[in-house]
N, C-alpha and C positions, 0 to 999 in steps of 0.2 A: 875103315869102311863099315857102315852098318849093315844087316840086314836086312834081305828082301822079306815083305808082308804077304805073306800069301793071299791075303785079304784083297791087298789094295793091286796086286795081279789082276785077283779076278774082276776087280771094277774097273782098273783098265783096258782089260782085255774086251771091254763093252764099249770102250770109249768111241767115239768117231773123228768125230771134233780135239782139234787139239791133240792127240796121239801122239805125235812125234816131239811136241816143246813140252808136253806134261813127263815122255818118258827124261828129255833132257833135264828138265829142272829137276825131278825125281833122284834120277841121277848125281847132280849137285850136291842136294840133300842128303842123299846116303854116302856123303865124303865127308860126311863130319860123324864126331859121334853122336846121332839124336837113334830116336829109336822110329820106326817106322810105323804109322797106326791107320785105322782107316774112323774118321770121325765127321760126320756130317756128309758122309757118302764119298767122304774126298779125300786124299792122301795126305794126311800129318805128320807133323814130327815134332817128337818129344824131347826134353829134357830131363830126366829123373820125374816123372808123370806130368809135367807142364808144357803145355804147349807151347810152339816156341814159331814153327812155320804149318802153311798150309797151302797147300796145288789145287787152284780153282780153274773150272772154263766156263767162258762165258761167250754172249754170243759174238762178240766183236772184238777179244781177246782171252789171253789167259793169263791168269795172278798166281806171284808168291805173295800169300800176307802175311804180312809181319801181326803175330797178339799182340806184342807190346811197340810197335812201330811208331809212337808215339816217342819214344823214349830213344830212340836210334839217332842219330847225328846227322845222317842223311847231306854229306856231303856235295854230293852230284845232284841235289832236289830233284830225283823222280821219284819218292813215296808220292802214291796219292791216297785221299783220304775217301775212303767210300762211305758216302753219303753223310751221316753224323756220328758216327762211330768214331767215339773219345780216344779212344788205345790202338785199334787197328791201322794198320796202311798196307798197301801194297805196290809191286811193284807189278804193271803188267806189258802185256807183249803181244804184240800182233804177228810173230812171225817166227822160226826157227830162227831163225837169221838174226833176230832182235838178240834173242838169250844167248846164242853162242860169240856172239857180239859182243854182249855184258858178261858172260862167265866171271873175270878175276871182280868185276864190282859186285856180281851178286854173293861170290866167294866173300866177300869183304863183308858185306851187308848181315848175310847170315851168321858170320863170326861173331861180328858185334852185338847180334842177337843173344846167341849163346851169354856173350858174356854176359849182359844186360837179365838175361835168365839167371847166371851162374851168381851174382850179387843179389839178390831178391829183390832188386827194383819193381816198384809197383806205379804203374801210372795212378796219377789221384785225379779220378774222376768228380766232374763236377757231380751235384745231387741238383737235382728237377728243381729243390727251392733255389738253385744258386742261378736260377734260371730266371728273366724277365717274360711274365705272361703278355701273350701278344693283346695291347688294347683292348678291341673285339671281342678275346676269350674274356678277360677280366670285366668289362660293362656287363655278357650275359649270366656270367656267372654271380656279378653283383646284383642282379634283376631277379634271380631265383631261389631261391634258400634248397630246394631239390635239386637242381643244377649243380650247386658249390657243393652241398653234401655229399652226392654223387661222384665229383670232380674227387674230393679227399678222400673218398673210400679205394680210389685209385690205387693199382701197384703204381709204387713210382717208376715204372717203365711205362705203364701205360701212359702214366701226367705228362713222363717225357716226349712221347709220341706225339702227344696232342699238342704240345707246346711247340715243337719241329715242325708236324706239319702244316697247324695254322700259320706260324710264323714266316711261312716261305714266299707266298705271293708278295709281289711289291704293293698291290694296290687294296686298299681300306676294303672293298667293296668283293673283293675276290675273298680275302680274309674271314669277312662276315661271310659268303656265304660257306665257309670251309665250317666256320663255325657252327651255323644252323645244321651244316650236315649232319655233322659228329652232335651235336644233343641226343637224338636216340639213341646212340651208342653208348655215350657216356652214360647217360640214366640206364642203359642196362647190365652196367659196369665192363662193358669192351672199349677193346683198344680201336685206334684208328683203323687198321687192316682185318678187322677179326669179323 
C-alpha cells in the first residue's frame, strides 16, 4: 500500500462534491505501488515520476484518467475519450455505488496501466500536419498570405486547436463562421480559448 500525500489531504478535505467516490478511488490507487502527488490541483499517481492515473470531479461525475488510456485494452469498453485528447481516457462514475461496483475492473484497469507504464509504451500521437484542414480554414488561409503566415507561426497545439475546433460543426456555414471568428486570434498568434 502506498502512502497518504499530505498535500492531496488537504485538497480533499475542501472537497464537497464527490467526497466519498474521490476518497474510494483514492483508496484503490494507494493499493498498488504508485506514489501519491497532488498535480493539477487533483490527486495522482505516479510511477517512478510518470504519471500513470488521475482523480478528477466534475460536475455530472467523477474520473479515473488513464495518461496513457489509449494504450489500455479496455475490455469492458467504458474508457471514454475526453474531448480530442490522443492518449488520455477515463473512466467515470456517477455514484458510490458505480465504483464499488467496478472495484475488481478498476483493480484490473489500473494494473494494466502500470504495466503499460512499467514497458515504456508511448502512445504516438498524431502531429497537426497529419491532420486534414477543415475546407473553410484552408480557402481563407489560401485568400491571405497574413492569415497563412500567422496560421505557421502557430505552436502546433495551437494549429491543433484550430483544426478541432473548426472541424466540429456538421454544416459549411457554421464552419465558416468559426472561421471568421478565430482570424483575430490567429493573427495575434492565440489559440482558440486564449
Amino acid at each position: 500500500m502506498s502512502k497518504l500525500n499530505p498535500k492531496v489531504d488537504a485538497v480533499l478535505g475542501q472537497t464537497l462534491q464527490w467526497r466519498e467516490e474521490t476518497e474510494t478511488l483514492r483508496a484503490i490507487a494507494l493499493s498498488f505501488p504508485l506514489t501519491e502527488e497532488l498535480k493539477w490541483y487533483q490527486p495522482c499517481y505516479t510511477l517512478q515520476g510518470k504519471n500513470v492515473v488521475l482523480i478528477q470531479g466534475f460536475k455530472h461525475y467523477c474520473a479515473l484518467m488513464f495518461f496513457k488510456g489509449a494504450l489500455l485494452k479496455d475490455p469492458h469498453h467504458i474508457l471514454a475519450r475526453p474531448g480530442q485528447h490522443q492518449s488520455v481516457r477515463q473512466l467515470r462514475f456517477a455514484s458510490l455505488r458505480e465504483i464499488l461496483k467496478s472495484k475488481p475492473i478498476l483493480k484490473a484497469y489500473i494494473q494494466e496501466a502500470i504495466e503499460v507504464e512499467k514497458t515504456g509504451l508511448k502512445v504516438r500521437l498524431k502531429k497537426t500536419s497529419d491532420y486534414k484542414l477543415p475546407e473553410e480554414l484552408q480557402t481563407r488561409l489560401d485568400e491571405s498570405t497574413a492569415l497563412r503566415n500567422a496560421f505557421r507561426l502557430l505552436t502546433p497545439g495551437r494549429r491543433h486547436a484550430y483544426v478541432f475546433f473548426i472541424a466540429q460543426p456538421r454544416q459549411s456555414k457554421t464552419r465558416m463562421a468559426r472561421v471568421e471568428k478565430c482570424i483575430p486570434k490567429i493573427l495575434a498568434g492565440k489559440g482558440p480559448n486564449e
